[in-house]
N, CA, C and O atoms as a GROMACS GRO file, in nm:
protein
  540
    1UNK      N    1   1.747  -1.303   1.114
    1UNK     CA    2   1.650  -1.196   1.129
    1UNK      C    3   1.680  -1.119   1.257
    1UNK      O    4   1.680  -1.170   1.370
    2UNK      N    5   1.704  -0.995   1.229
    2UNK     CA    6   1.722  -0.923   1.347
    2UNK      C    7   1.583  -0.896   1.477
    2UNK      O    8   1.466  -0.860   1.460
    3UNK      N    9   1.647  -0.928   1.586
    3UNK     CA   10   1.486  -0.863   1.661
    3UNK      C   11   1.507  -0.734   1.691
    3UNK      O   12   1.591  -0.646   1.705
    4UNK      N   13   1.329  -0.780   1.699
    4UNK     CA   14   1.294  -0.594   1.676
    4UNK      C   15   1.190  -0.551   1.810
    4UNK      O   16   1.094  -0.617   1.847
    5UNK      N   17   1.234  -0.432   1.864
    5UNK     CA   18   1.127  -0.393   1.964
    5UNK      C   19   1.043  -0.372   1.910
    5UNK      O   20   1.037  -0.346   1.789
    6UNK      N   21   0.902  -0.381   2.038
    6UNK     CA   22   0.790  -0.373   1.986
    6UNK      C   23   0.750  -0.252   2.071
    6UNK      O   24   0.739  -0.244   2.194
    7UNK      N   25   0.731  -0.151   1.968
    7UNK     CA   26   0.710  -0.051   2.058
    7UNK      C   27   0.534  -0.036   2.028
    7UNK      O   28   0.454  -0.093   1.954
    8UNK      N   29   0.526   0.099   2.156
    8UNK     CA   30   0.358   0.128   2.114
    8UNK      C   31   0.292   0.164   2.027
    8UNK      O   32   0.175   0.135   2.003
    9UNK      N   33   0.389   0.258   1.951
    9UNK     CA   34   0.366   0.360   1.867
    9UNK      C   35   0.359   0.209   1.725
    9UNK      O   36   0.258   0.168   1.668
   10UNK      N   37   0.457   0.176   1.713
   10UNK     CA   38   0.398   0.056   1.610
   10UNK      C   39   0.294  -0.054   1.633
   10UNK      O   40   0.228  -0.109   1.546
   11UNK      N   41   0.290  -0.078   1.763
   11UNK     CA   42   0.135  -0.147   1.798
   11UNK      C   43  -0.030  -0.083   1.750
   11UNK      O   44  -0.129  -0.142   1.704
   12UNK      N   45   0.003   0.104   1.794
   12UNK     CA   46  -0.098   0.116   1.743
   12UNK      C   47  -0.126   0.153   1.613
   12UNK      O   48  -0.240   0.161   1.570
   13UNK      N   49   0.007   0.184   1.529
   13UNK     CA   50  -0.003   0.180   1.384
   13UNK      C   51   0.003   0.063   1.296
   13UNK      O   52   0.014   0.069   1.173
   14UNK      N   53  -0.004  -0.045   1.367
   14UNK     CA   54  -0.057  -0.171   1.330
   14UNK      C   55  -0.189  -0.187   1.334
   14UNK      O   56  -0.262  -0.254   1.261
   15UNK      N   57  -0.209  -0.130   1.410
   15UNK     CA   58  -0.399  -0.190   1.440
   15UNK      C   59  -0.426  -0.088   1.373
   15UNK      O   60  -0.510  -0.151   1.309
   16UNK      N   61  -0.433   0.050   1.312
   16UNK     CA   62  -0.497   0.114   1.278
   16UNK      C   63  -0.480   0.102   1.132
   16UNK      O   64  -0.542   0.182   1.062
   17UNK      N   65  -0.393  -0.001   1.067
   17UNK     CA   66  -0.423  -0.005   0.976
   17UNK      C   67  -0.470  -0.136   0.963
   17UNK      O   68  -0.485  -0.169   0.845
   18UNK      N   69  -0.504  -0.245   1.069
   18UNK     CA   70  -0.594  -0.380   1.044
   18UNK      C   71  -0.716  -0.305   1.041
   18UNK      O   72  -0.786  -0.332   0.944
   19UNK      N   73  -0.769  -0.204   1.131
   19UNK     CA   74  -0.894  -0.141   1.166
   19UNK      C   75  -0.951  -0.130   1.050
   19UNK      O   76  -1.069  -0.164   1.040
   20UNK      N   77  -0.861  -0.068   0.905
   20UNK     CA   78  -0.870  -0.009   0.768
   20UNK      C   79  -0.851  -0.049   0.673
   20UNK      O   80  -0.869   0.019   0.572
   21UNK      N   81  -0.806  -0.180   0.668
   21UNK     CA   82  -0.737  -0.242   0.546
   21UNK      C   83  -0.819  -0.213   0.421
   21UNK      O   84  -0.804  -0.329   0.382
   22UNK      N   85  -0.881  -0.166   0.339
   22UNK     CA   86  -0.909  -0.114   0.258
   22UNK      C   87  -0.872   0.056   0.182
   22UNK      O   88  -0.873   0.098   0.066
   23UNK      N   89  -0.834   0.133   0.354
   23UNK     CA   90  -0.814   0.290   0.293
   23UNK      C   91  -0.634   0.299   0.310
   23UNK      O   92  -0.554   0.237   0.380
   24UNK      N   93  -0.616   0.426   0.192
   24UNK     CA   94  -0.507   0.390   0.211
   24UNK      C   95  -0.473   0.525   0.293
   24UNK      O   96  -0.578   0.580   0.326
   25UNK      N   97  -0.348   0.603   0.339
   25UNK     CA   98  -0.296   0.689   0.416
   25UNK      C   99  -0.176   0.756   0.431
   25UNK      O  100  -0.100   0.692   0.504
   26UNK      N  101  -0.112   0.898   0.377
   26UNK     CA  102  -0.032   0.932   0.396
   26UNK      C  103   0.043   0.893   0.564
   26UNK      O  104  -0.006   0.850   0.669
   27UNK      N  105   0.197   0.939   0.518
   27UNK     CA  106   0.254   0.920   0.665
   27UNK      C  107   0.192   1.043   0.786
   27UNK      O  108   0.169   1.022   0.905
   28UNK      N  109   0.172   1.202   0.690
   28UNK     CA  110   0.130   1.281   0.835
   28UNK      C  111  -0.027   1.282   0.868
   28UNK      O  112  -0.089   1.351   0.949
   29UNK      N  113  -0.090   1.142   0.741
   29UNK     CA  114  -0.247   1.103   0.836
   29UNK      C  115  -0.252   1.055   0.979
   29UNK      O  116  -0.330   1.070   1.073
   30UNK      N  117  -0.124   0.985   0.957
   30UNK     CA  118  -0.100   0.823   1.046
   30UNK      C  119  -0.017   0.929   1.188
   30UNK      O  120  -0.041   0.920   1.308
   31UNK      N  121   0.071   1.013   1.123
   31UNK     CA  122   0.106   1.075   1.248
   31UNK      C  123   0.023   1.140   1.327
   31UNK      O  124   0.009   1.104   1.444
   32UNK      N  125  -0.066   1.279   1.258
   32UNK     CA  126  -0.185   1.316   1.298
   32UNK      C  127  -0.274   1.224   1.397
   32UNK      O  128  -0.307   1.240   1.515
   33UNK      N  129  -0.296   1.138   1.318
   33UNK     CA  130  -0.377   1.051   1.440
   33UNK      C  131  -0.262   0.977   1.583
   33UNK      O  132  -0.265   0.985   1.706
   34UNK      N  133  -0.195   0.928   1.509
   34UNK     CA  134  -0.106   0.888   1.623
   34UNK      C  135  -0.044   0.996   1.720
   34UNK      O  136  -0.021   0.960   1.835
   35UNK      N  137  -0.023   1.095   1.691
   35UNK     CA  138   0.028   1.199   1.774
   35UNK      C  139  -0.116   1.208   1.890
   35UNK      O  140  -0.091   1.239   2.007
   36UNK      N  141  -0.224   1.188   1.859
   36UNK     CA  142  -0.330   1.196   1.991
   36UNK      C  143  -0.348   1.056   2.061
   36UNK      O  144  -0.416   1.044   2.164
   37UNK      N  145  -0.285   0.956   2.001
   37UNK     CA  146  -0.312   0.821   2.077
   37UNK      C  147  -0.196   0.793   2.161
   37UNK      O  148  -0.202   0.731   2.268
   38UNK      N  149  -0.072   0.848   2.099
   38UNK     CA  150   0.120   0.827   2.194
   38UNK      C  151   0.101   0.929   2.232
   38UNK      O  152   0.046   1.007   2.154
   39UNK      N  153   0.140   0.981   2.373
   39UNK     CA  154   0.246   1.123   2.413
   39UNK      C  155   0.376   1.073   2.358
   39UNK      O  156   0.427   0.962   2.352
   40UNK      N  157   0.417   1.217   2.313
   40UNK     CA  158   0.488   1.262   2.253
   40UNK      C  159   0.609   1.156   2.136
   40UNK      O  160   0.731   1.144   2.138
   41UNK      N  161   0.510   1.100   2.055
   41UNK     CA  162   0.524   1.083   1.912
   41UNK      C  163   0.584   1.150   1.828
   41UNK      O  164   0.559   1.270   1.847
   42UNK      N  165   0.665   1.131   1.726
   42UNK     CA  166   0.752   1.223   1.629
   42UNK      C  167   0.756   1.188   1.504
   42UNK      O  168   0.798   1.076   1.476
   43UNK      N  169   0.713   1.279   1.397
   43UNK     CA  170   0.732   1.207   1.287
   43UNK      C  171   0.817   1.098   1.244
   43UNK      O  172   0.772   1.001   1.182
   44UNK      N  173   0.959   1.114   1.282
   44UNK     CA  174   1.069   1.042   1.243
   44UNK      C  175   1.010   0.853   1.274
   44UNK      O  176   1.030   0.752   1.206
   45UNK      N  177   0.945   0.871   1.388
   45UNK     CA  178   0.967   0.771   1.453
   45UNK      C  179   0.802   0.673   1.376
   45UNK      O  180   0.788   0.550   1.378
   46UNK      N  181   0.683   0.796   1.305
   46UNK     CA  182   0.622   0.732   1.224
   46UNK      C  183   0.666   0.701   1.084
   46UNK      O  184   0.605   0.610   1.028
   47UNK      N  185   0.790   0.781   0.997
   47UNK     CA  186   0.852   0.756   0.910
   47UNK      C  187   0.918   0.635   0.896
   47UNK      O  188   0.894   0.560   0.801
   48UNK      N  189   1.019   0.603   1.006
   48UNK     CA  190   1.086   0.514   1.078
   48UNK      C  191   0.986   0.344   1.054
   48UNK      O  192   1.015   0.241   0.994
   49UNK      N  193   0.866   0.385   1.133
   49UNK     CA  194   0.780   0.274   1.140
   49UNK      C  195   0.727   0.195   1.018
   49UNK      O  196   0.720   0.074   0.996
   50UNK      N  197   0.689   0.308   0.942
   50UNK     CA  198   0.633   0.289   0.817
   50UNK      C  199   0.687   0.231   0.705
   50UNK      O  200   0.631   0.144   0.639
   51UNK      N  201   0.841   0.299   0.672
   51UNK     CA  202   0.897   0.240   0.603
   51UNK      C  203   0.923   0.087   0.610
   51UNK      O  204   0.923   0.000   0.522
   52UNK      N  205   0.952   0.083   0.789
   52UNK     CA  206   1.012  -0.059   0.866
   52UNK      C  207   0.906  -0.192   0.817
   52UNK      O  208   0.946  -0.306   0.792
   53UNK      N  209   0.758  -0.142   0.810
   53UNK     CA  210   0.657  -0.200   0.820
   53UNK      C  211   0.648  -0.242   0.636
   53UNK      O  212   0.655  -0.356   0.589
   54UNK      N  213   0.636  -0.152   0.582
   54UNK     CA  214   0.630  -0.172   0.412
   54UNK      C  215   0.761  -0.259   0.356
   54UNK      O  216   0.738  -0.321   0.252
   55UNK      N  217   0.929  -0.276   0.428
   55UNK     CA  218   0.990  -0.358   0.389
   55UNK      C  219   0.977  -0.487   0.466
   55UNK      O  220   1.061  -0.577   0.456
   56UNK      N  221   0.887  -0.492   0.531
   56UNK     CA  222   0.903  -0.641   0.601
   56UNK      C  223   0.704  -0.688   0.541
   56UNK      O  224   0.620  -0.739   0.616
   57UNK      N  225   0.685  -0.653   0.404
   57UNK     CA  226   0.565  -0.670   0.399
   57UNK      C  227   0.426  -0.648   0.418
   57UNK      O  228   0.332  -0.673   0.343
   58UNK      N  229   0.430  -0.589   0.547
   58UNK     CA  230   0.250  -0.585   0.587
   58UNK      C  231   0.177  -0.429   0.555
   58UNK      O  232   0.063  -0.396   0.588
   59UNK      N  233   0.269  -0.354   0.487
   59UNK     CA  234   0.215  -0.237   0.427
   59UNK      C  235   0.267  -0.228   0.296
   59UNK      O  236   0.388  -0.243   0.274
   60UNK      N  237   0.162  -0.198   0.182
   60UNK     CA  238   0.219  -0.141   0.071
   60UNK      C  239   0.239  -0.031   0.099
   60UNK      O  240   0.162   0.029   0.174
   61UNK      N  241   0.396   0.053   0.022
   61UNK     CA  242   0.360   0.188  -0.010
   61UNK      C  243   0.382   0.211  -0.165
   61UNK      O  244   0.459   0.155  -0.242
   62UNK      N  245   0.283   0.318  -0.188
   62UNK     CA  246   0.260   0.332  -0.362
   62UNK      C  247   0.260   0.528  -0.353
   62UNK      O  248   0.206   0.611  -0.279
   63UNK      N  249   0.332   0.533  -0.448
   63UNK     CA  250   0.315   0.697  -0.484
   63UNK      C  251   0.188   0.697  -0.685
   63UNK      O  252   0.187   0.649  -0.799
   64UNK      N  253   0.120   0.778  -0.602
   64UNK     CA  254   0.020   0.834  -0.756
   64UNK      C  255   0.083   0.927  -0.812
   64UNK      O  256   0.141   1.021  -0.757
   65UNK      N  257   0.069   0.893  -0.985
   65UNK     CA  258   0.100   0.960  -1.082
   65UNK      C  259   0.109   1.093  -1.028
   65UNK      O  260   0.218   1.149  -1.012
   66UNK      N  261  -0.034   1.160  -0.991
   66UNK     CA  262  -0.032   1.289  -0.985
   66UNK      C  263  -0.043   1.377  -0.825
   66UNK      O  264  -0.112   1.467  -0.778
   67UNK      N  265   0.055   1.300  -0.785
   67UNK     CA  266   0.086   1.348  -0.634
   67UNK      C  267   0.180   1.335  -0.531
   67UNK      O  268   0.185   1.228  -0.472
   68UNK      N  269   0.271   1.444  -0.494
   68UNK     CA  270   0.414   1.469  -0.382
   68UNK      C  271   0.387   1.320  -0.296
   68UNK      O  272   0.485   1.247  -0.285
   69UNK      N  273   0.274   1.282  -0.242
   69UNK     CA  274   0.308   1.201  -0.141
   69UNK      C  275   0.314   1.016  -0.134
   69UNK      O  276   0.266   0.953  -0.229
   70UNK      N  277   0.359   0.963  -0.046
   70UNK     CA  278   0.357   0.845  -0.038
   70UNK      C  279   0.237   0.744   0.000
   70UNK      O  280   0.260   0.747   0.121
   71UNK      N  281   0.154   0.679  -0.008
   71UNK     CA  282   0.057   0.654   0.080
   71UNK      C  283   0.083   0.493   0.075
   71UNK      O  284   0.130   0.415  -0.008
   72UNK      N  285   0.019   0.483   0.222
   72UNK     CA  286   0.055   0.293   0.263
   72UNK      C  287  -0.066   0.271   0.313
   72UNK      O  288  -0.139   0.347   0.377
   73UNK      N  289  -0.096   0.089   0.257
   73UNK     CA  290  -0.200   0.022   0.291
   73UNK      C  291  -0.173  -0.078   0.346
   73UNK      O  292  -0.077  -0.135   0.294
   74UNK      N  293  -0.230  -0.144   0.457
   74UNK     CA  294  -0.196  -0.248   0.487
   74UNK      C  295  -0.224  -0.413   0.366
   74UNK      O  296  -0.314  -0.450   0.291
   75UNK      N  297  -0.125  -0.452   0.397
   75UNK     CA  298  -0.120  -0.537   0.280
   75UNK      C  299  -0.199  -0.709   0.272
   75UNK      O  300  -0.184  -0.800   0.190
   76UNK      N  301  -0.292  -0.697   0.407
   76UNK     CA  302  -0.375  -0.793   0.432
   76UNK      C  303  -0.314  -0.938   0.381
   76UNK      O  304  -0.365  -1.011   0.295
   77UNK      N  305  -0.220  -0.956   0.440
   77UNK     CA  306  -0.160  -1.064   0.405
   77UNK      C  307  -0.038  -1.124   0.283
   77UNK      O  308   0.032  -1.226   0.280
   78UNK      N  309  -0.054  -0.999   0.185
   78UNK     CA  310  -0.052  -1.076   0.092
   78UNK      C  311   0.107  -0.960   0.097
   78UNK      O  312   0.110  -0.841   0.065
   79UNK      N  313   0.228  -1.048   0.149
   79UNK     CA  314   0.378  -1.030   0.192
   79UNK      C  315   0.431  -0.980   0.053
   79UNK      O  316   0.468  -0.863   0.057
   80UNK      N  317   0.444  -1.050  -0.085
   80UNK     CA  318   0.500  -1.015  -0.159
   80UNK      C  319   0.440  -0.973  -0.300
   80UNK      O  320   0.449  -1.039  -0.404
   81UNK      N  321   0.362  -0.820  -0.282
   81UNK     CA  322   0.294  -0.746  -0.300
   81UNK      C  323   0.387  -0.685  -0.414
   81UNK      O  324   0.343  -0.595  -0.485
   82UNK      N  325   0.549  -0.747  -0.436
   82UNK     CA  326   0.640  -0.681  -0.541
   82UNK      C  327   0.649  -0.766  -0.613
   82UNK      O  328   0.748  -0.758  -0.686
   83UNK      N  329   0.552  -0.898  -0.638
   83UNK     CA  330   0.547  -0.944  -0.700
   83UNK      C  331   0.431  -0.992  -0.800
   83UNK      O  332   0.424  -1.093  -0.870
   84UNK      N  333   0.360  -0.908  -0.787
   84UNK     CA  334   0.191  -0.886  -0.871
   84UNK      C  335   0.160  -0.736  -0.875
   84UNK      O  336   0.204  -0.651  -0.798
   85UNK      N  337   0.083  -0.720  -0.968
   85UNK     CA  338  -0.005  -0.614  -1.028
   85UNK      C  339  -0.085  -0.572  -0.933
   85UNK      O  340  -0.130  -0.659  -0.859
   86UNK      N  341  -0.120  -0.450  -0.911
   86UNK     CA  342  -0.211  -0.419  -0.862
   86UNK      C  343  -0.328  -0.300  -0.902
   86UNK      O  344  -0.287  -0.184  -0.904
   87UNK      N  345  -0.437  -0.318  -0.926
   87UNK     CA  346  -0.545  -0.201  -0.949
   87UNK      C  347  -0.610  -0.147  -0.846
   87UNK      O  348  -0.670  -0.211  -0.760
   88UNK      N  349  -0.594   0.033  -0.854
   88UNK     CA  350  -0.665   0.101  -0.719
   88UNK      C  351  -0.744   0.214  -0.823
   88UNK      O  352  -0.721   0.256  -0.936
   89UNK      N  353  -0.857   0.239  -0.715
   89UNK     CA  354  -1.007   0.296  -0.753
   89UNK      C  355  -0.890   0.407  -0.738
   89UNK      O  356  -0.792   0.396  -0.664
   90UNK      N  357  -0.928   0.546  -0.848
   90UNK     CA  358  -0.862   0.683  -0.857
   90UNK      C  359  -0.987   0.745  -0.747
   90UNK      O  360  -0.963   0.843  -0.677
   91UNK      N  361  -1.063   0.704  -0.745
   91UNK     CA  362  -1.160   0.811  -0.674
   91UNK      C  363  -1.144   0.782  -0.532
   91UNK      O  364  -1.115   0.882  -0.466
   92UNK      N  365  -1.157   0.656  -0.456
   92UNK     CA  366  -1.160   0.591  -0.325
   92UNK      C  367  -0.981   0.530  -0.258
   92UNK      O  368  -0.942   0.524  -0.141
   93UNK      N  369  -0.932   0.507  -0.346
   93UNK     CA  370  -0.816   0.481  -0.341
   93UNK      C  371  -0.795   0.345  -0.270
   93UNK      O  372  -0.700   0.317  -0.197
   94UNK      N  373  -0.879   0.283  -0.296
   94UNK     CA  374  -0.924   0.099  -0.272
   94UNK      C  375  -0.793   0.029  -0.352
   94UNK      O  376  -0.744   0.086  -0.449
   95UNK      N  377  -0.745  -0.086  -0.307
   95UNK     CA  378  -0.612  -0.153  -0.400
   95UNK      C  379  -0.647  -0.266  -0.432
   95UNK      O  380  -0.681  -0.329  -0.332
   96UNK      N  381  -0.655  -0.325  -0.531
   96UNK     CA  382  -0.699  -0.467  -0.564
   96UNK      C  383  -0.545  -0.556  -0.575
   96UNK      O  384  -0.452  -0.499  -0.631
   97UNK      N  385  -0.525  -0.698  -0.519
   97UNK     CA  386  -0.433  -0.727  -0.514
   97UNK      C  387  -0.434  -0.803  -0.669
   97UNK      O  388  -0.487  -0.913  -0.651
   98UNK      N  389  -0.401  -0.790  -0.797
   98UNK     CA  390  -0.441  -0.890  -0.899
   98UNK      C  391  -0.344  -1.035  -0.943
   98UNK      O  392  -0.225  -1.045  -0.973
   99UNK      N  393  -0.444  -1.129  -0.931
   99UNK     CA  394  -0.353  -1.236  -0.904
   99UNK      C  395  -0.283  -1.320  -1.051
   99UNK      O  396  -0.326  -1.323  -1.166
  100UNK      N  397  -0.156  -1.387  -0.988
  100UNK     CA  398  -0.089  -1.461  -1.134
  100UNK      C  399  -0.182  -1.495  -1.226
  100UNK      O  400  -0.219  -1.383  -1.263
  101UNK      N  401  -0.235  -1.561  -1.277
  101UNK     CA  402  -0.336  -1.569  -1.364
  101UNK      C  403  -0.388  -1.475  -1.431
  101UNK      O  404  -0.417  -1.515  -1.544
  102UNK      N  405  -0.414  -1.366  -1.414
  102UNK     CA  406  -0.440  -1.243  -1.500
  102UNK      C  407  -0.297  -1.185  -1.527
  102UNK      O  408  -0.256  -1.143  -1.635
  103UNK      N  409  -0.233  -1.190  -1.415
  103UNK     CA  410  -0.079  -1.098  -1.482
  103UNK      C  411  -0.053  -1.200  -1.585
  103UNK      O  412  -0.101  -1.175  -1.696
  104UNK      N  413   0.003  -1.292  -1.575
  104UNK     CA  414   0.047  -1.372  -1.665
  104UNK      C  415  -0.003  -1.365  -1.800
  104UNK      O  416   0.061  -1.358  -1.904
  105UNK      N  417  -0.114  -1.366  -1.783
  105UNK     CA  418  -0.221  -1.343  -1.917
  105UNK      C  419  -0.205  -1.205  -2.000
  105UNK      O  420  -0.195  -1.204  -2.122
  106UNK      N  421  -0.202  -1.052  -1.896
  106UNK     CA  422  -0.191  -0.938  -1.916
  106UNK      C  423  -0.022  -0.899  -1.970
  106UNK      O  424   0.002  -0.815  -2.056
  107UNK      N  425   0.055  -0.960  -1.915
  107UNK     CA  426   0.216  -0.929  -1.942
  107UNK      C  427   0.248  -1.046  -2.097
  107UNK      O  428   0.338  -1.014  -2.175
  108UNK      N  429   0.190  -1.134  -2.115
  108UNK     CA  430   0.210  -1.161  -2.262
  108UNK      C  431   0.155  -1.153  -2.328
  108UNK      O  432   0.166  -1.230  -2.424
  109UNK      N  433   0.010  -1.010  -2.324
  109UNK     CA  434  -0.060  -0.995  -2.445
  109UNK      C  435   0.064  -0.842  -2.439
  109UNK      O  436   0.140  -0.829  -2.535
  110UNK      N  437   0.070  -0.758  -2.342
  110UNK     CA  438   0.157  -0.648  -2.357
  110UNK      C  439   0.274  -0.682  -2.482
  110UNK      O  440   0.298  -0.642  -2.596
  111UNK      N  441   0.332  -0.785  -2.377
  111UNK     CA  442   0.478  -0.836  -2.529
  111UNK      C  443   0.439  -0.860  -2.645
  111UNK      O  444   0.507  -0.815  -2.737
  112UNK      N  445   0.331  -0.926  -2.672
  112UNK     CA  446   0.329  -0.971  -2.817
  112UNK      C  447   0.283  -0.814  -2.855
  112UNK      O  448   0.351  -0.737  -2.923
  113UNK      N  449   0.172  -0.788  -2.804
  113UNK     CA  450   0.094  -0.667  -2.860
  113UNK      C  451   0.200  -0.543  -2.925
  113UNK      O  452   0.206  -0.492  -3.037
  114UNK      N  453   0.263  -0.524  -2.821
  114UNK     CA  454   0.314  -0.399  -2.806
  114UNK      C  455   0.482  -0.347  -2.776
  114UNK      O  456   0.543  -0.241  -2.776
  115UNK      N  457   0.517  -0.521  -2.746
  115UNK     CA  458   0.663  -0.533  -2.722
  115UNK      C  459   0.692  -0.488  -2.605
  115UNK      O  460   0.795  -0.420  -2.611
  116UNK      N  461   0.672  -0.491  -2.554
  116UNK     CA  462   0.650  -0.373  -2.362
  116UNK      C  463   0.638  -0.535  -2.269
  116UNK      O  464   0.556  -0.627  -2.280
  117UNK      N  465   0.738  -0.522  -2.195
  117UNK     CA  466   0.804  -0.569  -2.066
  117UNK      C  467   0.722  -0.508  -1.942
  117UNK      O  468   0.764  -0.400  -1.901
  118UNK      N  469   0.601  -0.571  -1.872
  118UNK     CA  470   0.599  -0.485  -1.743
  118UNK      C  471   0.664  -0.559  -1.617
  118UNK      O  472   0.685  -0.680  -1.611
  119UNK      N  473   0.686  -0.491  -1.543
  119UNK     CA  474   0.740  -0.504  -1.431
  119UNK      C  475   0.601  -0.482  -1.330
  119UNK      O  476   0.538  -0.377  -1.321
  120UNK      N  477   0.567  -0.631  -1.245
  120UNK     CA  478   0.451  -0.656  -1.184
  120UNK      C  479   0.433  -0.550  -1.065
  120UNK      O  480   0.339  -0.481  -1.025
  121UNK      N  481   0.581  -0.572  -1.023
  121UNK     CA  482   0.544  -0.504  -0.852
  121UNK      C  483   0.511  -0.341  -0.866
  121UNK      O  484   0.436  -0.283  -0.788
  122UNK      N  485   0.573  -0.284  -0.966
  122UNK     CA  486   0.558  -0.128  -1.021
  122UNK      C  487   0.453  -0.130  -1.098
  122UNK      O  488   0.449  -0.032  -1.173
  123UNK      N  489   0.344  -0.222  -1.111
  123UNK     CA  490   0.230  -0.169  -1.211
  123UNK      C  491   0.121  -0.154  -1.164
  123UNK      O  492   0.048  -0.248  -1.130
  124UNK      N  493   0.092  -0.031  -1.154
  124UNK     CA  494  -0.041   0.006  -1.089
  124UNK      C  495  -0.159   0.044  -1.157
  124UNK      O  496  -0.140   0.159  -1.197
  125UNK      N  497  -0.294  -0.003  -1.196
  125UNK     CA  498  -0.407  -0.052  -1.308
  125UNK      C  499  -0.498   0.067  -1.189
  125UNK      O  500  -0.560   0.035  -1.088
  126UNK      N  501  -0.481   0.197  -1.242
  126UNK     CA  502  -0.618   0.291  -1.259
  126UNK      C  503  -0.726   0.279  -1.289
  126UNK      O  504  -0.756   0.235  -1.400
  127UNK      N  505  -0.803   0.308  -1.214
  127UNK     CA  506  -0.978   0.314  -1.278
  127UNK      C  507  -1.045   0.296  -1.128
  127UNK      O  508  -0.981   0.282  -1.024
  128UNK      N  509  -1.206   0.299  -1.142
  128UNK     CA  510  -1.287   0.288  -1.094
  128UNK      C  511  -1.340   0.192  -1.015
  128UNK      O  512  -1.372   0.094  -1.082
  129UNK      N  513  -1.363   0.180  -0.890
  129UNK     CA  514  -1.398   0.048  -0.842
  129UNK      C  515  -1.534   0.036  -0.869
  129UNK      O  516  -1.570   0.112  -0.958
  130UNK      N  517  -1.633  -0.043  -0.818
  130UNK     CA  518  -1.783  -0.109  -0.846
  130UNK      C  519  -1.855  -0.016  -0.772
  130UNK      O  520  -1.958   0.042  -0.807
  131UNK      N  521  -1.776  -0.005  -0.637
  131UNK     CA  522  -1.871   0.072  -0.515
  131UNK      C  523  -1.893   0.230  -0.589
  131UNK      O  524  -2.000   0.290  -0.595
  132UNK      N  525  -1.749   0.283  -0.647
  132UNK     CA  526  -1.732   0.448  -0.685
  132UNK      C  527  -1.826   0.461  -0.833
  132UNK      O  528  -1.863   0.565  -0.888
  133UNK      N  529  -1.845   0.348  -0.867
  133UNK     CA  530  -1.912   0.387  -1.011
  133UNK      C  531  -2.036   0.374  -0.998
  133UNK      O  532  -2.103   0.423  -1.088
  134UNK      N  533  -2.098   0.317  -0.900
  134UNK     CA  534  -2.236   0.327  -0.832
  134UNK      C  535  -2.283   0.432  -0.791
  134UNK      O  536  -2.395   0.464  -0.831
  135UNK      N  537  -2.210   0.519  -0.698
  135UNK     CA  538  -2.238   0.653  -0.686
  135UNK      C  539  -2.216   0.737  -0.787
  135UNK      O  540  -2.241   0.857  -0.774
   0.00000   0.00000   0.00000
């Protein structure tokens, strides 16, 4: 494992997404805000971070059906996030991590049903969370 500096700019884009672990965030949210917490911050170097952070686990990043951008959540633990299903509220953009036991269950009614192969870490389960359908 290579070491890695620990710079500020990833210290505080670490905490700001423990602060949040529920919302999720484009990269020029994260810069936006970070550009007022670092002097002189650069995208590259939140691009840089982000990506760094989503392949070593502690951020998902997921692109929506119907939108240019990338957005990352912190992944509250759960490292291999390419290996399960996941469902996010379309309205709040909340991520549910869904665990073996339902995939397992969900990926061999797909096959028998329908003959369809999913691929866990790429499947993302749309709809509504509890909190968004309340309002």
């Amino acid at each position: 494992m290579k070491n890695e500096y620990k710079t500020k700019a990833r210290a505080f884009i670490n905490g700001y997404f423990e602060e949040h672990p529920d919302n999720r965030f484009t990269a020029k949210e994260i810069y936006d805000w970070l550009s007022k917490k670092v002097e002189g911050v650069n995208r590259t170097t939140v691009y840089r971070n982000l990506d760094r952070m989503s392949e070593q686990g502690f951020l998902m990043k997921m692109k929506e059906p119907n939108s240019d951008s990338w957005f990352y959540q912190y992944s509250k633990g759960h490292a291999h996030c390419g290996k399960h299903m996941h469902a996010q509220c379309s309205n709040c953009g909340k991520v549910f991590h869904l665990e073996d036991k339902f995939v397992g269950e969900f990926e061999k009614l797909m096959d028998s049903e329908y003959g369809f192969s999913t691929e866990p870490g790429n499947t993302v389960i749309m709809g509504k969370c509890k909190d968004c359908r309340v309002k």
